[in-house]
N, C-alpha and C positions, 0 to 999 in steps of 0.2 A: 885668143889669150890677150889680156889685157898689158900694153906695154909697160914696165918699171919704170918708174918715176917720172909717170906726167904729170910736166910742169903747165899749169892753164891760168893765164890771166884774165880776170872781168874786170873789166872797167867802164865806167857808166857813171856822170857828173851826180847825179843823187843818191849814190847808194850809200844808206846810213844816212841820209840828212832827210829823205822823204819817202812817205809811206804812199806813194803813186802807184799805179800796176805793174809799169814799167820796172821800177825800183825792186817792190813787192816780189816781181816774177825774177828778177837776174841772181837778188841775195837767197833764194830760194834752190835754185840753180847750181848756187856756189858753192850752198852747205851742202846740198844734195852730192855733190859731186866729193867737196870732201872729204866725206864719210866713207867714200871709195875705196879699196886697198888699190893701192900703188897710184896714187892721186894725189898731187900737192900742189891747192891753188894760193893766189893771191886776188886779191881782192883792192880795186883801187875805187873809194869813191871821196867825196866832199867832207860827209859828218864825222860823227868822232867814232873810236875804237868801240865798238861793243865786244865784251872779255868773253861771251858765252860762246860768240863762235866760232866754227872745228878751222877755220881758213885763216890765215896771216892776211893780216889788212895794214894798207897805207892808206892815208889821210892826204887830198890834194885839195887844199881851200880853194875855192869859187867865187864867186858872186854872181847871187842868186838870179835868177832871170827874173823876178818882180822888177828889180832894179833897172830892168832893161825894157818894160814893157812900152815903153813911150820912145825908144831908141829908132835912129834912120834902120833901114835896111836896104839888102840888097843881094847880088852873090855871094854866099857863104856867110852871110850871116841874114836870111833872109823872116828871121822871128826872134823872138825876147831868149829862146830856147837855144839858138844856135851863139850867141854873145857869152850868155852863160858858159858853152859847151869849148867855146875858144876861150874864158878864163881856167875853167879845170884843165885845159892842155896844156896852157902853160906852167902850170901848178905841177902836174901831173912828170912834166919833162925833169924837175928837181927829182923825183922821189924814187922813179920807178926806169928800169931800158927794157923795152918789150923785149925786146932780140933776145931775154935772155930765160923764156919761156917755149914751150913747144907749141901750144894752142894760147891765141890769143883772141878773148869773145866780147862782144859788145852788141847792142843794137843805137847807136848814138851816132850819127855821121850828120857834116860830114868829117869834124874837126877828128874824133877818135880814132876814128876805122883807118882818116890819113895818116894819123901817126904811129898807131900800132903798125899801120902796114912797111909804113917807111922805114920806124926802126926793126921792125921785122927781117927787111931785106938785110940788114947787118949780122944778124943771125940763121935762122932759121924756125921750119913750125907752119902750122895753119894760122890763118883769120878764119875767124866763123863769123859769121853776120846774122843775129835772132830780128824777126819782123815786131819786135816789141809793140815798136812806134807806128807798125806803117810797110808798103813794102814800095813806095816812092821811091826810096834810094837807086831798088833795082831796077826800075823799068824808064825812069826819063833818061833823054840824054842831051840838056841841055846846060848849061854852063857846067859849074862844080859835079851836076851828076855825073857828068863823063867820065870823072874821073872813078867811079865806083867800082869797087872791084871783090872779092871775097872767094874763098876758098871752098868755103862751104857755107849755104846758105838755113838756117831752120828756121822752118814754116811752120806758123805758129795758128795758119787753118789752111782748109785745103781750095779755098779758092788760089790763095800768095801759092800756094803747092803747084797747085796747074799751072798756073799764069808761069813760071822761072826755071821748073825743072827742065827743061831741055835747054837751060842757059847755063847753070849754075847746077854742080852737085848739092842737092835738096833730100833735107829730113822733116817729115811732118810729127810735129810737137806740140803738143796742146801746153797752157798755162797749167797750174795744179792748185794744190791747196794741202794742208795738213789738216787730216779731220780729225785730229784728236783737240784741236785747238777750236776747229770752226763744228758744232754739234748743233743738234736740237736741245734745248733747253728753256727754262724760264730765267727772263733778267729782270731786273728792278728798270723800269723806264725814269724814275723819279734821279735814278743816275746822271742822269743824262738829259735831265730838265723837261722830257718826254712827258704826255699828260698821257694817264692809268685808265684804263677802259674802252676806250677809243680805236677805230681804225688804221694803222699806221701802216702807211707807205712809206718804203725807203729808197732813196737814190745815192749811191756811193759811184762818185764821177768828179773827176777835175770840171769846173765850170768854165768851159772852153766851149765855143761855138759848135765844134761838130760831134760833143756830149749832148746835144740840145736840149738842156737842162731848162729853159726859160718853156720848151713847148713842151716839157713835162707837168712845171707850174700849172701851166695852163691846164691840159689834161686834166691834170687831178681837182684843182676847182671846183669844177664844171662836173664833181660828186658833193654834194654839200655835205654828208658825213664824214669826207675822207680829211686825214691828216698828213704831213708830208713834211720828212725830215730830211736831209742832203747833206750828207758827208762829205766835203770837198772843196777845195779853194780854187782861184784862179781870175785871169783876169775879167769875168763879167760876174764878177761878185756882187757889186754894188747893183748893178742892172738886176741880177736873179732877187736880192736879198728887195730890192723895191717892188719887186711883180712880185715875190710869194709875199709880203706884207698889204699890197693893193688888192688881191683877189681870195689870199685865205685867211687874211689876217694873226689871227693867235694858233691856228690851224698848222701856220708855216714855221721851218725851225733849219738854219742850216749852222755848220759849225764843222772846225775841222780838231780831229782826233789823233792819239798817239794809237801807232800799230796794236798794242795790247789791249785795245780798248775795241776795236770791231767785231770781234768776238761776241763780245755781250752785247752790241750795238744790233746785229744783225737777229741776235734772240730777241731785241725788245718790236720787232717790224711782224708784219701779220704777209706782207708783200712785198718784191721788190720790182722798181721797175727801172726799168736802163735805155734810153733814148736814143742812142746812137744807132745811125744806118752803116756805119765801114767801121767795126771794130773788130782790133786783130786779134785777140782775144782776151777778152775782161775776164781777170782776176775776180773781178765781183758776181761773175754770172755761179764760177767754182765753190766760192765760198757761200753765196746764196743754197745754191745747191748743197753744199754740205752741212746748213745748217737746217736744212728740209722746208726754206721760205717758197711758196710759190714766185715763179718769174714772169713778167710783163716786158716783153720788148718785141723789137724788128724780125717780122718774118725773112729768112733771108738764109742762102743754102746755109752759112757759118751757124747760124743760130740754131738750124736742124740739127747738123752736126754732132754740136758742143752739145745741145740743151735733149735731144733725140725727143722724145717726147714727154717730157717733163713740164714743161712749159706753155705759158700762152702766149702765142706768136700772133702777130697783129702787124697793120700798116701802122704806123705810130704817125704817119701825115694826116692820119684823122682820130682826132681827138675823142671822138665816141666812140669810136672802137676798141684806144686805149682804156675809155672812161669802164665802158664794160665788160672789160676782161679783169681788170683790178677788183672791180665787184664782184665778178666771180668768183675769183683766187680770193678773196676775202670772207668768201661765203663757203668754199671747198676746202676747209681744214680738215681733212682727213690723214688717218696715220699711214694706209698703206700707201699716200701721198710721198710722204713722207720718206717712206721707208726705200720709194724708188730712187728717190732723188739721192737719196745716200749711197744706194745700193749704185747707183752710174758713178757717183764721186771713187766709189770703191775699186770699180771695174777698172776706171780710164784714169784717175785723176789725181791719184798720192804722189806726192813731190817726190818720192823716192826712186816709182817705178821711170820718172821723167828722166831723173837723173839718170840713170844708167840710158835711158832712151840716149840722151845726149852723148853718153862713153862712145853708147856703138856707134853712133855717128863718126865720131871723131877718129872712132880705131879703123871704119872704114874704108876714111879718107887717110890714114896715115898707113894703113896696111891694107892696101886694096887687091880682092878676090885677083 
């Protein structure tokens, strides 16, 4: 039976101000959980109120990690990401006292997870710890990670699943998606500055080093039909935006977009393809998937997993292997394609059934066999 008036905190420095996975996946989470009888969350991120959703949200302003990309580093604050993540806590100490929730979730450390836990101790309640990012936090244990700790951990695939369940109480939770939002359909490319007719490749990915967005450039070139558009910022912007103008010229097209917009963005793509070899699990493979685009990426157990065999899985360290699984999937537009890929989104993948995944987690750890 579901406990009466669970109070649960999300808190995570982008939520509402970016449309990242991370982001994507936790405001996903919140509403999901919302919707819940006898469920009352709160919701802490950076951007402003949005009125449509079922959760009470505070606003804790930041400064943004672009601001910090060129900053020293070091222990705890050792990326542009973790500077950011020590301005929303301090933000964050004005607005909100975790202690005065039962479940407190984030995947953001280390600055969050230390303060929820600490003001936690004044209260009571779980930490949950989601592998959004990464599941680093749980397994070094050198400087600042020492100090990592969590109550409950969800695994977000089952390699992080293996690796920590005999450390940590672990729930295996995939990312989701809302298919009523993400479909197969026709979109206007001309929206979107897209050229009509043509082959198009999509990559929706932060342009961060271990996305490797610059050897997908490459990749896709190296088809002299293929087009290739990239939804996503980050600091090797200038780097990607100079190699996809050097080798596809008017071919190449990257730019970033507000949440309502990927929808149609992902119907105007013929394929999508995702470069990373350690991803915890992309938003983008879900939503690809529910819009019935074929997928190109890393063979790799996560990607069996997630994608079962939906997908064309490849070494992506070689570029003609990339190059000719894209042409494949651009030559294989079939419906019963299509129809599976929705048909897995259907089985494993609606935000709703995750949400409740998450209850029982929690009602687990709170009321355990």
């Amino acid at each position: 039976m579901t406990p009466a008036s669970t109070r649960i905190l999300v808190a995570l420095p982008g939520l509402h101000a970016e449309q990242r996975g991370a982001e994507t996946a936790m405001e996903a989470v919140a509403q999901g959980l919302a919707r819940l009888p006898g469920v009352d969350v709160t919701v802490v991120g950076s951007g402003p109120t949005k009125p449509d959703r079922p959760y009470r949200y505070l606003q804790a302003p930041c400064v943004h990690r672009s601001r910090f990309e060129h900053w020293p580093t070091g222990p705890f604050v050792r990326n542009d990401t973790s500077w950011e993540e020590l301005t929303f806590c301090w933000s964050m100490l004005r607005v909100v006292d975790a202690a005065d929730f039962d479940v407190r979730i984030t995947c953001s450390y280390p600055f969050v997870n230390l303060l929820t836990r600490l003001q936690g101790r004044l209260g009571r309640g779980l930490d949950i710890f989601v592998t959004q990012n990464g599941d680093w936090p749980c397994h070094r244990r050198n400087s600042e990670f020492r100090l990592f700790r969590t109550d409950g951990l969800v695994c977000t695939n089952p390699d992080y699943f293996d690796a920590h369940r005999s450390t940590y109480p672990c729930a295996l939770i995939p990312n989701g998606v809302d298919p009523d939002r993400f479909h197969p359909g026709q979109a206007d490319r001309r929206e979107f500055g897209l050229p009509v007719g043509v082959p198009l490749v999509l990559m929706v990915s932060a342009v961060i080093p271990s996305k490797r967005v610059l050897q997908g450039i490459r990749a896709v070139s190296a088809a002299p039909n293929l087009h290739l558009a990239i939804a996503g910022d980050g600091p090797l912007r200038d780097e990607a935006d100079a190699l996809g103008r050097q080798l596809l010229g008017d071919r190449y097209r990257r730019f970033t977009l507000p949440r309502d917009s990927m929808p149609a963005l992902y119907r105007c793509a013929d394929v999508m393809l995702h470069m990373s070899k350690d991803e915890p699990s992309a938003n983008a493979y879900i939503e690809a998937l529910a819009t019935g685009l074929p997928i190109v990426t890393e063979d790799r157990r996560v990607t069996r997993w997630t994608l079962e065999d939906t997908a064309y899985l490849v070494s992506t360290d070689r570029p003609d292997a990339v190059q000719d699984a894209l042409l494949r999937a651009v030559g294989e537009q079939r419906a019963d394609q299509r129809h599976r890929r929705r048909e897995l989104v259907d089985r494993r993948f609606r935000w709703q059934r995750i949400a409740h995944d998450y209850l029982a987690f929690i009602n687990s750890l709170r009321c355990p066999s």
